[in-house]
Steps between C-alpha positions, in 0.01 A plus 500: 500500500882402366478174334824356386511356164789226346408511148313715244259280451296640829181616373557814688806591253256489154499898490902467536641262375230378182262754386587709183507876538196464280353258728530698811351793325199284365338755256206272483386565902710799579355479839676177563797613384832551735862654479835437554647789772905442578705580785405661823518843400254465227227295678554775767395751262234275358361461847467827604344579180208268621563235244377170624761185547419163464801315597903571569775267438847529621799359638467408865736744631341742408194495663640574838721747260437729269189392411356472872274826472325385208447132630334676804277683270404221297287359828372176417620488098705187438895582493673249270862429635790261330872456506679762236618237312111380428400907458811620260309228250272702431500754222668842581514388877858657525390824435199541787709511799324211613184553579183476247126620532187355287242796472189561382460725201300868552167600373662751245354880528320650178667653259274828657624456847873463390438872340327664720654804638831366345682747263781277443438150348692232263378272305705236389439341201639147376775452696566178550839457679415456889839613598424852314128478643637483863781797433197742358267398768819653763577757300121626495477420865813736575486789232091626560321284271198443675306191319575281213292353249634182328323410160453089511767411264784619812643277735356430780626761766392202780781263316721392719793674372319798445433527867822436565621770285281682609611519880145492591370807357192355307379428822524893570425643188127493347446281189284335228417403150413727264350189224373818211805573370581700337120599379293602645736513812634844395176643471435372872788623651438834317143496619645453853743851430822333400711618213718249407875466362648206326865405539598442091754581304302676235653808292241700679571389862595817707770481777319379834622804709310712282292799697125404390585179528619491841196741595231276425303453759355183490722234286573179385784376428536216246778234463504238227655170474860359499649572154194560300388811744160613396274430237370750233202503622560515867759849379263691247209452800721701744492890565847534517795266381846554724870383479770515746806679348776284456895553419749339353277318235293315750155457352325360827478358825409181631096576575559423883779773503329700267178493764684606773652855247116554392377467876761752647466712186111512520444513851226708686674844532421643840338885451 
């Protein structure tokens, strides 16, 4: 159903071009809330993980283009069209490759279901830059992370940038909120057979490609905040506290980069 549109003011564009991020989320009826996916590879992926669209908007040459497969799966779901001149208005239009999908947001799994049978997990814990949110969500996707818990102070990993960031991936790769943090949420995820390591740079951190470390059989991995890292509390409620070893007087890593170094590190080792 393409319906061509010659200003923002279409009614059809609210999710686009005039809700907040906080808007679309709408913490207060999560049901009703909706997302943000951009450019065609990433509603692909969004799509075939069985995530529900509500509309698409894109340039008109596109639709018999590079968006054609997903107009044709869209059925009957209104497809907003305008000139590129009307579209590159919009915030961050530039960077979607043209083509825009509303969605509606997931019934998010337990905190139980993310774990079970898992033996690698991360939890993130108050990071709040969505660019770094979408680079650990990738680098979890790719390097055998298999869930993520996000305590509620993080960005949200459906933010648009995150998502875009992302490349898709937390469409692929299981995730929730983990709100008891961090008591009593150790004590559950030691109750459901997780030891758990903190990334901190404590005097009593071991390296992260230490032996029992490594061998654990069932862990999570815990990343802190931009800057700050992770609170006291958060450290001294962790079985183990790890460090990457740096040179040349380096004391850390960005926490996206240092993600994707924990990950690899702390993989499942195959027997």
């Amino acid at each position: 159903m393409v319906i061509p549109v010659t200003d923002l003011s279409h009614p059809g564009l609210q999710p686009y071009a005039r809700l907040t991020e906080a808007q679309l989320r709408n913490r207060l009826e999560p049901e009703q809330g909706i997302f943000i996916a951009e450019s065609p590879k990433v509603i692909r992926v969004a799509l075939d993980a069985g995530y529900e669209p509500v509309s698409l908007l894109t340039e008109e040459k596109h639709i018999a283009g590079q968006a054609a497969d997903i107009v044709a799966r869209l059925a009957s779901l209104p497809v907003y069209t305008g000139s590129r001149d009307l579209l590159a208005s919009l915030t961050g239009y530039e960077l979607t490759r043209g083509v825009l999908c509303a969605m509606r947001r997931p019934v998010l799994p337990t905190v139980e279901r993310i774990c079970s049978g898992k033996r690698r997990i991360v939890l993130v814990d108050n990071v709040v830059n969505s660019t770094n949110t979408g680079a650990i969500l990738r680098a979890a996707a790719a390097l055998g992370i298999e869930g993520i818990l996000f305590t509620p102070t993080c960005c949200d990993p459906l933010n648009r940038r995150s998502v875009r960031v992302s490349m898709g991936t937390v469409f692929q790769i299981p995730w929730t909120y983990f709100p008891a943090w961090p008591v009593p949420g150790t004590e559950q995820l030691h109750a459901l057979g997780f030891k758990t390591v903190a990334m901190a740079l404590t005097p009593d951190a071991i390296p992260i490609d230490t032996p029992s470390l490594m061998a654990e059989e069932r862990l999570v991995i815990v990343m802190g905040t931009e800057g700050d890292g992770l609170d006291s509390r958060t450290i001294d409620s962790c079985d183990y506290k790890a460090i990457i070893p740096m040179q040349r007087g380096v004391d850390s890593l960005n926490v996206a980069a240092a993600a994707a170094v924990a990950f690899w590190q702390l993989r499942q080792m195959k027997k």
